[in-house]
C-alpha positions in Angstrom: 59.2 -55.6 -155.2 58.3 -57.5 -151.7 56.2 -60.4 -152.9 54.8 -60.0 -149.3 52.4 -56.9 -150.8 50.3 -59.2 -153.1 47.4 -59.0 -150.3 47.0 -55.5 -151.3 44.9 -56.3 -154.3 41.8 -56.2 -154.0 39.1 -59.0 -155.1 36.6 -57.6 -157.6 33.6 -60.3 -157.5 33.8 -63.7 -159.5 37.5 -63.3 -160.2 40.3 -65.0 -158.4 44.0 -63.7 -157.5 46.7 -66.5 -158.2 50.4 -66.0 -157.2 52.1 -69.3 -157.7 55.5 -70.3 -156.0 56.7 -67.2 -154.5 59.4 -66.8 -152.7 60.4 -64.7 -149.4 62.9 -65.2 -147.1 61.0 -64.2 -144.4 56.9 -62.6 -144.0 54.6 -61.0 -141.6 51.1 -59.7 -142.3 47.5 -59.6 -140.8 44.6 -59.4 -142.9 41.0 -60.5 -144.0 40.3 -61.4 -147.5 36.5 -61.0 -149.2 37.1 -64.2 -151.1 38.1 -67.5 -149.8 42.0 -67.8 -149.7 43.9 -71.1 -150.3 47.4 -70.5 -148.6 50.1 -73.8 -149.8 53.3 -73.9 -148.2 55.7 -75.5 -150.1 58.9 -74.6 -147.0 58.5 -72.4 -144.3 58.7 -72.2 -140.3 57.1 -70.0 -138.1 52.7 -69.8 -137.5 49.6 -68.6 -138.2 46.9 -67.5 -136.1 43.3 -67.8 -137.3 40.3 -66.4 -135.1 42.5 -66.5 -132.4 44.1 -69.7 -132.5 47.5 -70.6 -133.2 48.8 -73.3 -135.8 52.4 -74.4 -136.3 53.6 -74.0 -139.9 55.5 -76.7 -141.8 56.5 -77.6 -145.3 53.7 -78.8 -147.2 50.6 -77.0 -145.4 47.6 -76.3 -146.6 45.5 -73.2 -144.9 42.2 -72.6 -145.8 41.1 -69.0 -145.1 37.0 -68.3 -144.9 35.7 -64.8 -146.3 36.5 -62.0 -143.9 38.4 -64.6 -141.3 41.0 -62.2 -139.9 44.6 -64.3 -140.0 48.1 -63.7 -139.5 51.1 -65.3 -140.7 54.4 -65.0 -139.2 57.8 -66.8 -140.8 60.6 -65.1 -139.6 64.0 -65.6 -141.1 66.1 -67.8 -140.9 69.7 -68.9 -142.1 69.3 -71.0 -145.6 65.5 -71.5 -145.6 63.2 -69.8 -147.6 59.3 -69.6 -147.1 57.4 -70.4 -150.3 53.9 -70.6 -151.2 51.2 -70.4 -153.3 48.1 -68.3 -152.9 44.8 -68.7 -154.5 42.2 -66.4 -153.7 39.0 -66.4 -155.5 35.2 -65.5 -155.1 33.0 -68.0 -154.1 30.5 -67.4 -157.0 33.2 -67.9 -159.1 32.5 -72.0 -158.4 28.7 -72.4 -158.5 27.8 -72.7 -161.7 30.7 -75.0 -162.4 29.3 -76.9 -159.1 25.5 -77.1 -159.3 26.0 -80.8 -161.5 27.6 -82.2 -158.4 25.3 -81.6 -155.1 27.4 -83.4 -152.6 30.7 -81.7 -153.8 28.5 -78.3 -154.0 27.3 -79.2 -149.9 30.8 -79.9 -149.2 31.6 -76.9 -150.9 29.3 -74.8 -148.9 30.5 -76.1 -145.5 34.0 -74.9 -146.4 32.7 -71.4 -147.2 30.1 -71.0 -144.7 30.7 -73.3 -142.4 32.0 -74.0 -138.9 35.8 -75.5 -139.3 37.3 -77.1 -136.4 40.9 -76.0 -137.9 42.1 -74.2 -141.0 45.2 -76.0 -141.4 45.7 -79.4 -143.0 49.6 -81.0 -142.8 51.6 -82.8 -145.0 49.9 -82.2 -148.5 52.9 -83.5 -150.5 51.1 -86.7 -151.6 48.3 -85.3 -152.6 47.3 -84.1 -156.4 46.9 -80.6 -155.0 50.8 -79.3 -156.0 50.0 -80.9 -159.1 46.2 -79.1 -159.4 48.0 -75.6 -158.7 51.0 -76.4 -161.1 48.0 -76.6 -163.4 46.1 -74.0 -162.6 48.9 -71.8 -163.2 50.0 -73.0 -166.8 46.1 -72.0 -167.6 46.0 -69.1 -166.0 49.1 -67.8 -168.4 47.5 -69.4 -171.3 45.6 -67.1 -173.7 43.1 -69.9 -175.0 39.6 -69.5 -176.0 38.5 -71.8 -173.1 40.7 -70.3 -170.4 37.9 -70.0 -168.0 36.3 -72.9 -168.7 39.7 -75.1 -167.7 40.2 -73.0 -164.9 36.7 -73.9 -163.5 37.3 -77.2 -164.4 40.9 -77.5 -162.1 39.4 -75.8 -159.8 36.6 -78.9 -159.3 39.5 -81.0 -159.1 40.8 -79.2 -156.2 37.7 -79.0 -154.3 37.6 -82.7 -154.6 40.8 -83.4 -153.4 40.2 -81.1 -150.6 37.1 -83.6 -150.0 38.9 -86.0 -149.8 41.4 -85.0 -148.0 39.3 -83.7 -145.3 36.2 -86.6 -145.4 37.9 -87.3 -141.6 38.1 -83.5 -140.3 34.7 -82.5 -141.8 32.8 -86.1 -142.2 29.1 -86.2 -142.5 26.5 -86.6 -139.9 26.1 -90.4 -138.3 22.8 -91.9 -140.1 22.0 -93.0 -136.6 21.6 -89.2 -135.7 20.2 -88.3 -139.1 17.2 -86.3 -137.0 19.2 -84.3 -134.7 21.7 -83.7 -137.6 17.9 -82.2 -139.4 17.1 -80.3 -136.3 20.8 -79.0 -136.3 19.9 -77.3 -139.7 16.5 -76.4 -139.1 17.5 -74.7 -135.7 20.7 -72.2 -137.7 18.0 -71.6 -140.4 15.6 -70.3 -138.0 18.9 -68.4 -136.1 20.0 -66.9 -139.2 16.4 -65.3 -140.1 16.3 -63.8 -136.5 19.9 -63.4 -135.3 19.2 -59.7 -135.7 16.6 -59.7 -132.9 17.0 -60.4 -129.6 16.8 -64.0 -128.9 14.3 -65.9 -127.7 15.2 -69.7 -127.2 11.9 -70.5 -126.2 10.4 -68.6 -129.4 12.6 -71.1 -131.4 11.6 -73.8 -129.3 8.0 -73.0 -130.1 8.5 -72.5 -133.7 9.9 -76.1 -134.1 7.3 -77.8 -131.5 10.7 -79.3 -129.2 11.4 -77.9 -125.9 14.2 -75.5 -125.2 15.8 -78.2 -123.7 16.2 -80.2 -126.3 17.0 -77.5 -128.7 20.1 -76.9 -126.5 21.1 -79.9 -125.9 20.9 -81.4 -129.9 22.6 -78.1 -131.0 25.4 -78.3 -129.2 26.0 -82.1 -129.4 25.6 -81.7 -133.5 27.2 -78.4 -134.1 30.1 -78.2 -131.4 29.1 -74.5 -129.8 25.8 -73.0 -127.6 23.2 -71.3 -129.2 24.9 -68.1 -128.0 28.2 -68.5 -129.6 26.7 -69.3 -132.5 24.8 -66.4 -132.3 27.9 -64.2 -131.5 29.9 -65.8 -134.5 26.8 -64.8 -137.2 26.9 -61.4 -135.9 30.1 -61.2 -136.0 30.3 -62.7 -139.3 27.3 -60.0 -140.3 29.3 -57.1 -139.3 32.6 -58.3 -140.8 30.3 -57.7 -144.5 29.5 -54.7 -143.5 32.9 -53.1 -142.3 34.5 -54.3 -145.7 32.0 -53.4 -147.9 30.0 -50.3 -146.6 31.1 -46.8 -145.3 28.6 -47.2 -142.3 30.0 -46.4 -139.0 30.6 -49.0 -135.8 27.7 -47.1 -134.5 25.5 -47.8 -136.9 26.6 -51.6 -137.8 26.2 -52.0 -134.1 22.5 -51.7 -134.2 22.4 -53.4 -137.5 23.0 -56.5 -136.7 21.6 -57.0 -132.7 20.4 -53.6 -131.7 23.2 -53.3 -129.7 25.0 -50.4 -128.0 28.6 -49.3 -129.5 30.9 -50.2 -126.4 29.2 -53.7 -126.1 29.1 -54.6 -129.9 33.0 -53.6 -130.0 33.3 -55.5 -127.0 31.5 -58.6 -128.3 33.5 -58.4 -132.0 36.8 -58.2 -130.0 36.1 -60.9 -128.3 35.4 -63.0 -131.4 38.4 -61.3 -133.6 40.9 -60.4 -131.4 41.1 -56.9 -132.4 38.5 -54.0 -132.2 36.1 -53.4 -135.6 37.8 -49.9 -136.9 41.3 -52.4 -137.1 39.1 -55.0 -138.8 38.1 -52.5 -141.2 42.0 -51.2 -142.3 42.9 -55.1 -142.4 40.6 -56.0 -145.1 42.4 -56.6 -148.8 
């Protein structure tokens, strides 16, 4: 059987899908995942593209795969090398009870779910406890103790907090000098996420947090790296990515879900965002 077709199982909620240190000589697939996928490459060459950008793939690289990020991998063969990896894909709820003693772990946590990640790829992993973590995670998951779960859980801290620390430089916190624009940052996506399905109104939001619209741009974009309007875009995006892998509704209907918007220019705008129209979104999700 070609290792290559474990995507096609499908993620029932609070489980997790492990496949440790398989083994194809070559691979090419595109999909989205409902639970958070960790991709480790133990040797490989070739790429993967993530919302349309392009990473190079070496031995030892860790990918880090949001829910319903559409992502490609591509090794193609080659003459006494093997591509080898480990996949862990789990549900996000899976890790919130075991989380909820540690809030700064939990808020890291959270960003890598939810949040806005400059890349998804992390290089030369070797040194890290993470082979180790998944070697682990593995011997538990084929163990048949009465505390299975609860060790599983347990690893899966571990790796969570190497991947803190790992990535404290890529994902660091907000400067205490700009502790107030890093406030307003998270007041103005709160306020964004309650109305993102009604047409904006920047000087509505302005209004509702007693700063000018100039300022709201201007902090936002400094703090959080994109406009208003692509963050906009990339929650209804994100919105309608829910909807196409979980509901039977049609474009038409998702389209006026989440913006009130007409068919041609939602598939336009989700295009844009995902590289591919939303009916090849929908047949790509495992």
């Amino acid at each position: 059987m070609d290792r290559n077709d474990h995507s096609s199982q499908r993620l029932e909620p609070g489980l997790l899908l492990f496949n440790y240190k398989y083994e194809n000589e070559e691979a090419h697939w595109f999909h989205a995942h409902r639970g958070i996928e960790l991709l480790y490459i133990y040797n490989g060459r070739g790429e993967i593209m993530a919302e349309n950008q392009t990473y190079p793939i070496r031995d030892h690289t860790l990918v880090w795969f949001q829910p319903y990020q559409l992502h490609r991998v591509m090794v193609p063969p080659a003459q006494g090398r093997s591509y080898i990896r480990t996949n862990l894909t789990f549900d996000p709820l899976f890790l919130e009870h075991y989380l909820s003693a540690f809030p700064f772990l939990e808020k890291f946590f959270r960003r890598m779910w939810k949040g806005s990640l400059q890349k998804p790829v992390f290089y030369e992993m070797q040194n890290t406890l993470i082979p180790d973590l998944l070697e682990e995670i593995d011997h538990s998951i084929n163990n048949s103790a009465a505390d299975k779960e609860e060790t599983i859980g347990f690893l899966m801290l571990q790796l969570i907090r190497q991947l803190q620390q790992q990535m404290s430089g890529v994902m660091g916190e907000v400067d205490p000098l700009h502790s107030r624009g890093g406030s307003h940052v998270e007041q103005i996506t709160e306020w964004l996420d309650e109305h993102y399905k009604e047409p904006f109104s920047l000087e509505a939001l302005a209004a509702s947090m007693h700063l000018s619209p100039y300022h709201i741009s201007h902090v936002f974009k400094q703090f959080a790296g994109i406009t208003l309007s692509e963050y906009l875009m990339q929650r209804r995006v994100s919105e309608a990515c829910i909807l196409l892998a979980n509901t039977a509704k049609s474009v038409q209907e998702i389209a006026m879900e989440v913006g009130s918007f007409s068919p041609s220019y939602f598939s336009q705008m989700f295009k844009k965002n995902k590289g591919i129209s939303p009916e090849k979104y929908r047949k790509s999700i495992r």
